[in-house]
C-alpha positions as CSV (number, residue, x, y, z in Angstrom):
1,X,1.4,-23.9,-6.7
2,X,4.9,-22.8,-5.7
3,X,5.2,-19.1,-4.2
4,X,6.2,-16.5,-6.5
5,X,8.5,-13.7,-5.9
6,X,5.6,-11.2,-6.2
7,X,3.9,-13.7,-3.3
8,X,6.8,-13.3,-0.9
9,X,7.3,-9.3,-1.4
10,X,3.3,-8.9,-1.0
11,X,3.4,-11.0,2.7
12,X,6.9,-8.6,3.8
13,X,5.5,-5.7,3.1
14,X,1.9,-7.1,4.4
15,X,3.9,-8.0,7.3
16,X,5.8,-4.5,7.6
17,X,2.8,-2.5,7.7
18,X,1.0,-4.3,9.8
19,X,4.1,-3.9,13.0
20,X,3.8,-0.4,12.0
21,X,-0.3,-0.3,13.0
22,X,-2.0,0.0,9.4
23,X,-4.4,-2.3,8.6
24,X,-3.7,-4.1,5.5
25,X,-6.7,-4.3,3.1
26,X,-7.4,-6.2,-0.4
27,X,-9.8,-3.5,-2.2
28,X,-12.4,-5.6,-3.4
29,X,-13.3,-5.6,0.5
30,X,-11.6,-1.8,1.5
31,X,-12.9,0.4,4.2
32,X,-10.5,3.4,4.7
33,X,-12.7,4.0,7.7
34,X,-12.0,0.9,9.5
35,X,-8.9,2.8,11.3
36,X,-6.8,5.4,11.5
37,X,-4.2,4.4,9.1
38,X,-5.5,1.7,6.3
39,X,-3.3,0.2,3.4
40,X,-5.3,-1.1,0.7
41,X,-3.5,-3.6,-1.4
42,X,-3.4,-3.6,-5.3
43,X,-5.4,-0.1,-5.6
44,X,-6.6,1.2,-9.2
45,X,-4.8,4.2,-10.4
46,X,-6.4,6.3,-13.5
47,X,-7.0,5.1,-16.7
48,X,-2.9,3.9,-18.4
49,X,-1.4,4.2,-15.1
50,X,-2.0,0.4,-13.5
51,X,-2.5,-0.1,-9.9
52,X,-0.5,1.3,-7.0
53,X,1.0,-1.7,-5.0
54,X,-0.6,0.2,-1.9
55,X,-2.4,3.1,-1.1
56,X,-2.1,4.6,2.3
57,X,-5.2,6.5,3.8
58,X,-4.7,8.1,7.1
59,X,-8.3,9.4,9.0
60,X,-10.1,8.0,5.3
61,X,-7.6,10.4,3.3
62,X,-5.4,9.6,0.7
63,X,-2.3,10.2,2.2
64,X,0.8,8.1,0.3
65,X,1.7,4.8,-2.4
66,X,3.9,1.9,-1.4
67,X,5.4,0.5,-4.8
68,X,6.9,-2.7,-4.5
69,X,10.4,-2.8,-6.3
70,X,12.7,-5.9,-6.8
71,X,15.0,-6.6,-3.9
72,X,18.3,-4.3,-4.7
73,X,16.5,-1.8,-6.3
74,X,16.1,2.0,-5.1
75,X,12.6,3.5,-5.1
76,X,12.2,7.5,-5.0
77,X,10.2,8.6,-2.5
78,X,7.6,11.4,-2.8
79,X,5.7,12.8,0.1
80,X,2.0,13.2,-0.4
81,X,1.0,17.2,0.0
82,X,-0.4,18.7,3.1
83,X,0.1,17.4,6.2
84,X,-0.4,14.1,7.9
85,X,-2.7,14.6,11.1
């Protein structure tokens, strides 16, 4: 089966967080406590909102959401509350 866009975006970004020291996660088989920072891929949102491309936990918090976009587009980018220890 040939690679789909959605394929190739989900091993950059894989790839991305990874050289910046999170630990890249499916979530059937998350841990947010198997590091300090842990990305967990494909994460359920509430009920009519879909799934977050990523969620970012830092010390087994909730801390941020990576959403994919297509190449050329802009994302906004919304910082989680609270600080980031």
């Amino acid at each position: 089966m040939p690679e789909t866009p959605e394929d190739r975006a989900r091993k950059t970004i894989d790839g991305l967080l990874v050289a910046a020291g999170w630990m890249v996660q499916d979530r059937d088989s998350a841990n947010v406590n198997a590091g300090r920072g842990v990305a967990i891929r494909g994460f359920p949102l509430k009920f009519g909102h879909g799934f977050a491309d990523y969620l970012l936990y830092v010390g087994a918090r909730a801390a941020g959401v990576v959403e994919a976009k297509k190449e050329g587009e802009t994302g906004m980018i919304i910082r989680a509350p609270g600080p980031m220890r």
